[in-house]
C-alpha positions as CSV (number, residue, x, y, z in Angstrom):
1,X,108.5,123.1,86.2
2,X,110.1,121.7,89.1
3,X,113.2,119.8,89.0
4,X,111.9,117.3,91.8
5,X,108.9,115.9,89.7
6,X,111.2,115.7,87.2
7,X,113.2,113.5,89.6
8,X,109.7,111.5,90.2
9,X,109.5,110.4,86.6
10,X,113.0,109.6,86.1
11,X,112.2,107.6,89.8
12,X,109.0,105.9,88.0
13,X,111.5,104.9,84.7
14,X,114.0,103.7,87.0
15,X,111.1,101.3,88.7
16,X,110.3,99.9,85.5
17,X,107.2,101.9,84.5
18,X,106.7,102.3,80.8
19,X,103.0,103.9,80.7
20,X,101.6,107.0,82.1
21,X,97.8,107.6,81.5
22,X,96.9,111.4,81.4
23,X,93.5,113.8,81.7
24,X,93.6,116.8,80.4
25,X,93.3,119.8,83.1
26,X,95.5,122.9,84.3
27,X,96.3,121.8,87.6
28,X,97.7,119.2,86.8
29,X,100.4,120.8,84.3
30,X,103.8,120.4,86.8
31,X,103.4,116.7,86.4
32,X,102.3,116.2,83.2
33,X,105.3,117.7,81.7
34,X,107.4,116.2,84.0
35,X,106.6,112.7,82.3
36,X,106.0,113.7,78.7
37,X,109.1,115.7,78.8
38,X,111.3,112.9,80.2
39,X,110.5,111.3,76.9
40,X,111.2,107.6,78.5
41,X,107.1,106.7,78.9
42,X,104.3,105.9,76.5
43,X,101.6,108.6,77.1
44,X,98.0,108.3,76.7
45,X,96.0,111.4,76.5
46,X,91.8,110.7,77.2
47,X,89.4,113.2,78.1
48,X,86.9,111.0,80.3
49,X,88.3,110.4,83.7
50,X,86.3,107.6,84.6
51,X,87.3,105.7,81.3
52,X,91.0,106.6,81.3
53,X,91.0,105.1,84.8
54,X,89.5,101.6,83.6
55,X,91.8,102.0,80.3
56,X,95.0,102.4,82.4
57,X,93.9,99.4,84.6
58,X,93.7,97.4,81.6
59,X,97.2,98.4,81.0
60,X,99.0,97.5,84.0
61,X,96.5,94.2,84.1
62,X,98.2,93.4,80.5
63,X,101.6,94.1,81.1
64,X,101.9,92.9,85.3
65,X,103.5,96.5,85.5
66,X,102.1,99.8,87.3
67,X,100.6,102.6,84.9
68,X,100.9,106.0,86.3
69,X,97.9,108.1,86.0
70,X,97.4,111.9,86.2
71,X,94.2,114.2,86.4
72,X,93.7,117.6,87.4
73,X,92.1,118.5,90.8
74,X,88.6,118.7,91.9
75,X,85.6,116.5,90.8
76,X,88.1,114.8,88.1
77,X,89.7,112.9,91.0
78,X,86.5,111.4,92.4
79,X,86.1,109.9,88.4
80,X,88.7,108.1,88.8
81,X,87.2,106.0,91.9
82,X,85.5,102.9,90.2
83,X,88.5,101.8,88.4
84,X,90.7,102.6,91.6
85,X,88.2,100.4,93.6
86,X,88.3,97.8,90.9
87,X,91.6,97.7,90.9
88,X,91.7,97.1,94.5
89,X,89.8,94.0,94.7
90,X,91.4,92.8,91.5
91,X,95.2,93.3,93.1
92,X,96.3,95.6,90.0
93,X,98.8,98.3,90.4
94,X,98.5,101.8,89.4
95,X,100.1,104.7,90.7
96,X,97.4,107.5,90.6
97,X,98.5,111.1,91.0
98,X,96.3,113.9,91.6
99,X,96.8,117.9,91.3
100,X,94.9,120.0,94.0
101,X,95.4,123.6,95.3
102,X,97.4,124.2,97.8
103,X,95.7,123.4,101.6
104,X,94.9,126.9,102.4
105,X,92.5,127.3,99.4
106,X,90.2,123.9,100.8
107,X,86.7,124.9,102.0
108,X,87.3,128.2,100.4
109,X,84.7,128.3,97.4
110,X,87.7,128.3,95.4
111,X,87.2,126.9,91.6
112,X,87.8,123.1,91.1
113,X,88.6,122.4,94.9
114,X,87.6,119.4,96.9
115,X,88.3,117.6,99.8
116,X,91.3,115.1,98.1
117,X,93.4,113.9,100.9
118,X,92.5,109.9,101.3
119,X,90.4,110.8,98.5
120,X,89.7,106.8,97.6
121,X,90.3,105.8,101.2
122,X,89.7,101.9,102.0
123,X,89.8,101.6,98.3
124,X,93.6,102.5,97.9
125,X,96.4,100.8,99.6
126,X,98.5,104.0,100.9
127,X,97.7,107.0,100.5
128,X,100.6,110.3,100.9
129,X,99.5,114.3,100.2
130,X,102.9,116.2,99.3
131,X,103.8,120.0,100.5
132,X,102.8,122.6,97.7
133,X,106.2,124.1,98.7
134,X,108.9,122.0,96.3
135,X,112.1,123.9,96.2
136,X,113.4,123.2,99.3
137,X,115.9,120.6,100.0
138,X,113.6,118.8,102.4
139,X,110.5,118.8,100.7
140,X,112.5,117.3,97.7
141,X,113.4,114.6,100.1
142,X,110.1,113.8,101.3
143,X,109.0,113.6,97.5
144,X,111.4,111.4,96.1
145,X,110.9,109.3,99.6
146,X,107.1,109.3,99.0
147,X,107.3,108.2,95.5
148,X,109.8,105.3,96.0
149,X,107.0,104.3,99.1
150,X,104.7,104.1,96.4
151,X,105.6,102.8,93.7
152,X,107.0,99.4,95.9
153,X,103.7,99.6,97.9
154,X,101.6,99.3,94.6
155,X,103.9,96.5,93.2
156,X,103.9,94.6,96.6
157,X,102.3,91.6,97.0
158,X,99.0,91.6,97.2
159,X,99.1,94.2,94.2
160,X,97.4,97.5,94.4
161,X,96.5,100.7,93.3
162,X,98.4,103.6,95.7
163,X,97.7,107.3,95.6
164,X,99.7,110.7,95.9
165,X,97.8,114.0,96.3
166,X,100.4,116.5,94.6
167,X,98.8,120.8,95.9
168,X,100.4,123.2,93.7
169,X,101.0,126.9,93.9
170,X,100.8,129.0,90.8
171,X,102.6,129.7,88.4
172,X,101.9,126.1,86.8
173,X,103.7,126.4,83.4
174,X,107.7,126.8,82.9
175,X,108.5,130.1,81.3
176,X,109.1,130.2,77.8
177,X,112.8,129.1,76.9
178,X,112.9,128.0,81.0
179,X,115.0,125.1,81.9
180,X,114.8,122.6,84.9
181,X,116.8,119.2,85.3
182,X,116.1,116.7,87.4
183,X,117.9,116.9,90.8
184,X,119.8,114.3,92.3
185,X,117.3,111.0,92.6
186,X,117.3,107.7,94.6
187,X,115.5,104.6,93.2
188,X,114.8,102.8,96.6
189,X,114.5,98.9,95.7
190,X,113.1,96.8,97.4
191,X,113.7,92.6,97.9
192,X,110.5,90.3,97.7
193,X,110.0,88.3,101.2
194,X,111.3,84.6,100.8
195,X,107.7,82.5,100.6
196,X,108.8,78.6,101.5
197,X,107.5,77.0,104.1
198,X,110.0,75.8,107.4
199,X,110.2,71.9,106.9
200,X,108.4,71.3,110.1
201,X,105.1,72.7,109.6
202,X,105.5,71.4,106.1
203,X,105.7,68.0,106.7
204,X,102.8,68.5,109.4
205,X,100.5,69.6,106.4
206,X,102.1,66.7,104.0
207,X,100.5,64.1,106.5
208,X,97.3,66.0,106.7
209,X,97.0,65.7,102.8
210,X,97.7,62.0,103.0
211,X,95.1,61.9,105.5
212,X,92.3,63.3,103.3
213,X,90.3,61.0,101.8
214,X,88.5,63.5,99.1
215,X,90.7,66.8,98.9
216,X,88.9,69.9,96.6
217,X,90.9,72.5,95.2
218,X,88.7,75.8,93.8
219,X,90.8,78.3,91.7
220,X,89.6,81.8,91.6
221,X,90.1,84.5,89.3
222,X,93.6,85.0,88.2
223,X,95.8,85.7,85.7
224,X,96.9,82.1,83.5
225,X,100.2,80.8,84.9
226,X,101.4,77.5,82.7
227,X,104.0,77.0,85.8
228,X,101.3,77.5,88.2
229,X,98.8,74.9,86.1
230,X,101.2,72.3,85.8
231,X,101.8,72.2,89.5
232,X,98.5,72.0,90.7
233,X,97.2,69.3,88.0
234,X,100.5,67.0,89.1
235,X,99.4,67.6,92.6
236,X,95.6,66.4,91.6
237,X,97.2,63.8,90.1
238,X,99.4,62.7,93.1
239,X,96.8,62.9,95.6
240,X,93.2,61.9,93.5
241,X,92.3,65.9,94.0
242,X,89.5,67.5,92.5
243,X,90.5,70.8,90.8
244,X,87.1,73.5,90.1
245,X,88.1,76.4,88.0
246,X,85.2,78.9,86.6
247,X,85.8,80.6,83.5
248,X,87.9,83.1,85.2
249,X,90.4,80.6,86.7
250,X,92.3,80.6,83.6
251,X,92.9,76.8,84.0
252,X,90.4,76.0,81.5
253,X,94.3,74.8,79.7
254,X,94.5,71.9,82.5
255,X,92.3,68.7,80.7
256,X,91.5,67.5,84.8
257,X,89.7,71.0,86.1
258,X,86.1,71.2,86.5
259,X,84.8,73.7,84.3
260,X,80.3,73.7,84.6
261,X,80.4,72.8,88.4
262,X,78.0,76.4,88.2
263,X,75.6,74.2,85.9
264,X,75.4,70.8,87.3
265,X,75.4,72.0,91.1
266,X,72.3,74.4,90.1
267,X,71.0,70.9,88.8
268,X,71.2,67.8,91.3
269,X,69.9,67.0,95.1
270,X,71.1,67.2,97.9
271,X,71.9,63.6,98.5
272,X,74.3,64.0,95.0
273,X,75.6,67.4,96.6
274,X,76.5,65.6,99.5
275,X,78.7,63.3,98.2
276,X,81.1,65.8,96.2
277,X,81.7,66.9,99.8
278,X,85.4,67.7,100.7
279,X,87.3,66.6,104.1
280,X,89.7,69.0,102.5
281,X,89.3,72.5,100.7
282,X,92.4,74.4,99.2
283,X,91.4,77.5,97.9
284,X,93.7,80.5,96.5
285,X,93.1,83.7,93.8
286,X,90.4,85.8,93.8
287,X,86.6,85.7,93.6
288,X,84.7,82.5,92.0
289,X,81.6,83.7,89.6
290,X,79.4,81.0,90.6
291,X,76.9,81.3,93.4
292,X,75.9,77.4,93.4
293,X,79.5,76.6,94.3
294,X,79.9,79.1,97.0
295,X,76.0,78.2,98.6
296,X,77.1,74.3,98.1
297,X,80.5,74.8,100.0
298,X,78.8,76.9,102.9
299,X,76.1,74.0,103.0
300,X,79.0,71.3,103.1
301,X,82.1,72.5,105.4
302,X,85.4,71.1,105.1
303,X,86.8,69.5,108.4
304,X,89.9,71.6,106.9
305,X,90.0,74.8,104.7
306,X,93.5,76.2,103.8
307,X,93.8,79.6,101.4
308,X,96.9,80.2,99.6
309,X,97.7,84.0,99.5
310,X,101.5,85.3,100.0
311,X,99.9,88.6,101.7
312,X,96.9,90.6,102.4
313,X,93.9,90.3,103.8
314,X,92.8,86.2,103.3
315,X,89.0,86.0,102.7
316,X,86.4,83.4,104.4
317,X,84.1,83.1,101.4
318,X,83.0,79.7,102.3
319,X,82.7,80.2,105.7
320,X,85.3,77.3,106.7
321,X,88.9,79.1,106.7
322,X,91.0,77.1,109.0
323,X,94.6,77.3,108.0
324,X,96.3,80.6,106.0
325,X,99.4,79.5,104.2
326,X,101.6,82.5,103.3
327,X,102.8,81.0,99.9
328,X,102.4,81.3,96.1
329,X,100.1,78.4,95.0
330,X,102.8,77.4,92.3
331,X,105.4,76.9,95.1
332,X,103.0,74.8,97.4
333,X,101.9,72.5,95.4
334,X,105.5,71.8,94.0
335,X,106.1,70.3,97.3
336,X,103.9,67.7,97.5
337,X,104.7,65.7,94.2
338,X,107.7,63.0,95.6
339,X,105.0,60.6,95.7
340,X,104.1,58.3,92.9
341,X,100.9,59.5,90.7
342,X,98.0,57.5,90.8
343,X,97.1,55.3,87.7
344,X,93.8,55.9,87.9
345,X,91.5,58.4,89.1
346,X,90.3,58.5,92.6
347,X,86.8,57.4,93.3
348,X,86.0,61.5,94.4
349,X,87.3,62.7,91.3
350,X,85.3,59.6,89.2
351,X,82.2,61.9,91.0
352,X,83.1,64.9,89.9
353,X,84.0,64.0,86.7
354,X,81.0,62.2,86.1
355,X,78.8,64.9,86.5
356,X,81.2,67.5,84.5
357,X,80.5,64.9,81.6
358,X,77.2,65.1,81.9
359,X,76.4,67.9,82.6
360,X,79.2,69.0,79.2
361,X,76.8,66.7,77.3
362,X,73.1,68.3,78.5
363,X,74.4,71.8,77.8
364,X,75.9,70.5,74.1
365,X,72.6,69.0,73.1
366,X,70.6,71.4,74.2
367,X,72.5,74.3,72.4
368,X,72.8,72.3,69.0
369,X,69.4,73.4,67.3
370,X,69.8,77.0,65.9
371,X,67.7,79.6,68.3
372,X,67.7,83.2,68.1
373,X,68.4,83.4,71.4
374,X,71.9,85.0,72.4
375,X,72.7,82.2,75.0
376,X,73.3,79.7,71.4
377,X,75.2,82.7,69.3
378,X,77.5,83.1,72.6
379,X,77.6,79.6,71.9
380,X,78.7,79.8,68.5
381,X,80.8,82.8,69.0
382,X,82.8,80.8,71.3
383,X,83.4,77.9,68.8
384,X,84.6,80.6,66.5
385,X,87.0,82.5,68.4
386,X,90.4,82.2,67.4
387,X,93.2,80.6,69.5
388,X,95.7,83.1,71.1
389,X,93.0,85.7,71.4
390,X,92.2,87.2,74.8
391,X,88.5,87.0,75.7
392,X,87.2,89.8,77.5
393,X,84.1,89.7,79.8
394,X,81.4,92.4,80.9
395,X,79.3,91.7,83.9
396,X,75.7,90.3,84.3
397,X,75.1,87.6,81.4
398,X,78.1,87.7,79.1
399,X,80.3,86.6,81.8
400,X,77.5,84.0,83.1
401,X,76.9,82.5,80.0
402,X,80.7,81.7,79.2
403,X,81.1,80.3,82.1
404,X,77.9,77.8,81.4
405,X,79.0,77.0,78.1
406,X,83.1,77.1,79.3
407,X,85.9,76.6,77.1
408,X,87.7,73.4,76.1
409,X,91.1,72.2,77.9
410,X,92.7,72.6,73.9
411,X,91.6,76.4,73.9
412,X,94.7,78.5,73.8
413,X,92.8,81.7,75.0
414,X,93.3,84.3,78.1
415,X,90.2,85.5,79.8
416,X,89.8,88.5,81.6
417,X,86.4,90.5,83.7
418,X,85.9,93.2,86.1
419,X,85.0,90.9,88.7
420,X,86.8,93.0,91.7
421,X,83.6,94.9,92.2
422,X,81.6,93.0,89.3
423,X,80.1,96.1,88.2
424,X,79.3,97.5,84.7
425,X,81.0,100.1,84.4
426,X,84.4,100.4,82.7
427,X,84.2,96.6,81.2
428,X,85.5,98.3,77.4
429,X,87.6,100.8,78.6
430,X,89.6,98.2,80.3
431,X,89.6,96.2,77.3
432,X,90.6,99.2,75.0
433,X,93.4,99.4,77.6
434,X,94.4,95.5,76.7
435,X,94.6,96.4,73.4
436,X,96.8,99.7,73.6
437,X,99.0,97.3,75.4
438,X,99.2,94.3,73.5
439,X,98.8,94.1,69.7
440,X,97.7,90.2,69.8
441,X,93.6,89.9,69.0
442,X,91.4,91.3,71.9
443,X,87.9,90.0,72.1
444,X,85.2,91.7,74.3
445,X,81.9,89.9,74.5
446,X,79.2,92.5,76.3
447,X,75.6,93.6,76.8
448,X,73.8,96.8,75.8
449,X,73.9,98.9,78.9
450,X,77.6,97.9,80.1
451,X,78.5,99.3,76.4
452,X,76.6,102.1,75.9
453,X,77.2,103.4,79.2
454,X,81.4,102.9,78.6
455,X,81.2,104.4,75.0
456,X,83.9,106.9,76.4
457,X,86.1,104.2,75.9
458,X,86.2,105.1,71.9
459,X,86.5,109.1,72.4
460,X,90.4,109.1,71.6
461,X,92.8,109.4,68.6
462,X,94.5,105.7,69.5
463,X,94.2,103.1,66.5
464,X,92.6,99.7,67.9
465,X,93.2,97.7,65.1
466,X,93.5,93.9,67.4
467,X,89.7,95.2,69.2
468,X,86.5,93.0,68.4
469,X,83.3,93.3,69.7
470,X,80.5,91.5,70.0
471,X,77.5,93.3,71.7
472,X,74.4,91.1,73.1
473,X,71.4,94.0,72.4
474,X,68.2,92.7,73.8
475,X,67.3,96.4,74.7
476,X,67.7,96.0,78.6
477,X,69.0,93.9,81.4
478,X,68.0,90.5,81.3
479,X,69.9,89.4,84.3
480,X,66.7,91.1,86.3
481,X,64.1,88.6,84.3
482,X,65.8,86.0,85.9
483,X,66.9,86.3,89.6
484,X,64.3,85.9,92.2
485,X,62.8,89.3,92.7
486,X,62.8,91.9,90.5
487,X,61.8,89.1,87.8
488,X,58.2,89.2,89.7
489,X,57.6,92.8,90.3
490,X,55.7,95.0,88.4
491,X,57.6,97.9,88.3
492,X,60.5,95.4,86.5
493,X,60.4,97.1,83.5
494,X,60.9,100.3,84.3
495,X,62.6,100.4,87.5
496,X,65.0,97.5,87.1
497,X,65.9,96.1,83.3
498,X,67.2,99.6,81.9
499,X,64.8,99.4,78.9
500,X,66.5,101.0,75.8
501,X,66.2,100.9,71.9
502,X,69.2,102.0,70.6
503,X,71.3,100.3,68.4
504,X,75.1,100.3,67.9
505,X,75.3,101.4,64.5
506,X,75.2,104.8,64.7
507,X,78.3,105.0,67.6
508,X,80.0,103.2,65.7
509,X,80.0,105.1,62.2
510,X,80.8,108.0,64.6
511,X,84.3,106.3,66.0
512,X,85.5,104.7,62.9
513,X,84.3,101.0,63.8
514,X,83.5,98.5,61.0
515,X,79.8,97.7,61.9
516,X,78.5,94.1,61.4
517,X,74.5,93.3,61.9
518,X,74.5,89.3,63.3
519,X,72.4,86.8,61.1
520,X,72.3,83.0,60.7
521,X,75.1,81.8,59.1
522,X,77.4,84.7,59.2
523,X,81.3,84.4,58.4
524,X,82.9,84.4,61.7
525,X,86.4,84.4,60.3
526,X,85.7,87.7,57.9
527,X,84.5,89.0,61.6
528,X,87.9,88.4,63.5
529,X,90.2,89.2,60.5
530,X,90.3,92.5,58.2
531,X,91.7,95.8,59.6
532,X,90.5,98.5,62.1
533,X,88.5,97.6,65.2
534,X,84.8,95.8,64.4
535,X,81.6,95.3,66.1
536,X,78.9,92.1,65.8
537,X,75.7,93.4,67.2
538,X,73.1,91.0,68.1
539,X,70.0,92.4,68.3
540,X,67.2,90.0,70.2
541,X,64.4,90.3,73.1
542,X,64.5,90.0,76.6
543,X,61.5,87.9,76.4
544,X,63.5,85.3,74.2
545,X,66.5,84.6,76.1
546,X,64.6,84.6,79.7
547,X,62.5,81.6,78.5
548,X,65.6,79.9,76.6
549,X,67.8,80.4,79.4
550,X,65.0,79.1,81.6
551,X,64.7,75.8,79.4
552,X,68.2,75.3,79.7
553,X,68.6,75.3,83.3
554,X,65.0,72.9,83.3
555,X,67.1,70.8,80.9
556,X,70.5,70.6,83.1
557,X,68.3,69.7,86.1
558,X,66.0,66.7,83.8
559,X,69.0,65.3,82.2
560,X,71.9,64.9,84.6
């Protein structure tokens, strides 16, 4: 073993790094006993690439720190992509390290050898590929040089996952009784860039906001921030904003945000539309879940759109970006809170507001007779979920109807979904990796084929005692029932819903999980207590929630 990757993880340690998330393999030997041996990390040992990448993201996403992550070389690499590309979009840091032969041996028909240099390309943000040759003086330097690069790049702003390609030459395992120590190391730090705005071009925005008659703030996905939701709701406050946060936003805490603007903008006319029109749009975090806010804010442009991101690449999702401000959102809006707060609120927030309360309301009533539909237990689920638990979301409908239904301003509760690349896979494996790192209650409401497609997530020897489940079954994909398209074809069934029958019960005698069959009346709080990890299937048709899903939207539309 060499003594510069024992360097590396002594370099990692030094950084701050407390979790390293390993795949079995051969190649890969040099550096896995480089950080088990250096006996300062928590290791985590799964066999499924493709899930330990999603369960290491969920680590890092839990604890704001990056988690190392190790496979062997070859085709295990190229598993590891959709949580690297997820982590990408979602601004989560991991430090992925791949073994591969050395370059010599590529395009040689030589066993477990691809091409891994810029293996996740535009999906990684730096990417280095090491000399196989680690003894000499030089090459140690470059090493140790390359991992401080990395490790900073990934836990720069915006956050990221990085990647070092580590070829190896034979032999890969230390002799028995051999001995290496790690040779003389250097930690490069690194100071954040100041973020504060020069008071010229500060006071030059200050009169543009007092100018604004009806200013619109839209919170994306993000991470909750009480320092960061306090600011922003005495800026609304100050200035008679509007503030529209999706289930996602984490600012469901703030009493003033707009939580069902999905639901009532899917519902009125345009002539209503038009007058919840901003002259002033202030946008920051990451993507927004609902496609009626993003078509209504394209239809009605802003004379002035400003995004809030420190660094990175500033997205035009509306189609109105005028102004980039280089600033943390909590710091901005701390500025512009001299003035007196108004008394009451301002005639653009009384519109908004009016048509949250409706629209809260509609979707209340409508929901109150039992149904077997899994739009009303998601419904009831959500009434029963325990404060301090953190909610996780799989894609398609779980994460749609949450944010229909939403969750009230006194609802202590952290919510968390793959929405980077909004795809299926890896939705429990990340949540597997919230619960390795944090031993409060870890919720994960998702449908049958996200599941059963991430059941790799459970092939492990780690103890998820803080994991619930609760598993929407209607045997396909109902999301395709409803959008315009494959909801009209007639090769639906087959080509697009994923039509399956199984049930959970089975999986789940096989991995230890306490197995709970969803009925009328069942006791939520026997559910979320008890020991061990525990699953609430809830078995219904696709048929069903289509036409109850359809009602409700016919309802939001007749009643507000």
């Amino acid at each position: 073993m060499h003594g510069v990757l024992l360097s590396l993880a002594e370099i990692a340690s030094k950084a701050g790094i407390t979790d390293v998330v390993i795949c079995p393999g051969s190649r890969s030997a040099p550096l896995v006993l480089a950080f088990v041996r250096h006996g300062a990390f928590r290791t985590h040992v799964f066999s499924d690439e493709r899930s330990a990448a999603f369960i290491a993201l969920g680590i890092a996403q839990r604890t704001g720190r990056p988690v190392v992550l190790i496979c062997t070389s070859g085709s295990a690499a190229y598993n590891f992509a959709p949580a690297v590309a997820e982590a990408f979009f979602q601004q989560i840091p991991l430090v992925v390290l791949t073994a591969d032969r050395p370059k010599e041996w590529i395009d040689q028909l030589d066993g477990q050898t691809i091409r891994q240099t810029n293996l996740f390309a535009g999906h990684a943000k730096r990417a280095w590929e090491l000399n196989a040759d680690y003894t000499h003086q030089d090459s140690a330097w470059y090493a140790q040089r390359v991992f401080n690069e990395a490790i900073y790049t990934a836990f720069e702003a915006p956050n990221g996952p990085v990647h070092v390609n580590f070829p190896f030459r034979e032999p890969l395992y230390p002799e028995t009784g051999e001995h290496h120590h790690t040779q003389p190391f250097r930690h490069i730090a690194i100071q954040p860039p100041a973020l504060s705005i020069a008071p010229e071009p500060l006071a030059a925005l200050a009169a543009q906001i007092k100018e604004a008659k009806k200013i619109l703030i839209v919170v994306g996905q993000g991470n909750y921030s009480s320092a960061t939701l306090a600011a922003v709701q005495l800026f609304s406050r100050h200035h008679g904003a509007v503030i529209v946060g999706d289930i996602l936003s984490n600012f469901h805490g703030c009493e003033d945000t707009i939580r069902l603007a999905d639901g009532f903008l899917g519902a009125i006319d345009t002539q209503k539309k038009s007058a919840l029109a901003p002259d002033l749009l202030i946008t920051f975090g990451l993507s927004v879940i609902s496609k009626n806010l993003k078509l209504f804010l394209r239809a009605h442009r802003p004379n002035q759109h400003w995004h809030l991101q420190p660094s990175g690449v500033a997205p035009d999702t509306f189609q109105s970006l005028t102004r980039i401000i280089r600033t943390t959102p909590q710091w901005f809006f701390h500025q512009f809170q001299h003035e007196s707060a108004h008394t009451e609120r301002s005639e653009f927030q009384l519109q908004w507001q009016g048509l949250e309360t409706a629209c809260e309301a509609a979707t209340r009533n409508f929901l109150a007779p039992p149904t077997d539909s899994e739009f009303f237990v998601v419904n009831e689920f959500l009434r029963h979920l325990p404060d301090n638990a953190t909610l996780h979301l799989s894609n398609s409908m779980p994460v749609r109807y949450v944010n229909y239904i939403g969750l009230a301003p006194n609802r202590n509760v952290q919510v968390y979904a793959n929405r980077g690349t909004s795809g299926i896979d890896g939705c429990t494996s990340t949540a597997v990796g919230h619960a390795l790192a944090d031993a409060s209650r870890q919720v994960l409401l998702t449908g049958d084929v996200a599941f059963f497609y991430d059941s790799n997530a459970f092939w492990h020897s780690k103890s998820l005692p803080n994991l619930r489940i609760v598993l929407l079954n209607n045997h396909g994909g109902v999301i395709f029932k409803l959008i315009d398209g494959p909801g009209d074809l007639p090769e639906m069934s087959q080509y697009f819903v994923t039509e399956q029958k199984r049930s959970a019960q089975a999986l789940c005698a096989e991995f230890g999980i306490r197995y709970i069959r969803y009925a009328p009346g069942i006791a939520w709080a026997d559910f979320f207590s008890g020991d061990g990890p525990a699953l609430l299937e809830v078995v219904s048709t696709p048929e069903q929630n289509k036409l109850y899903f359809t009602q409700f939207k016919q309802h939001l539309k007749s009643s507000i």
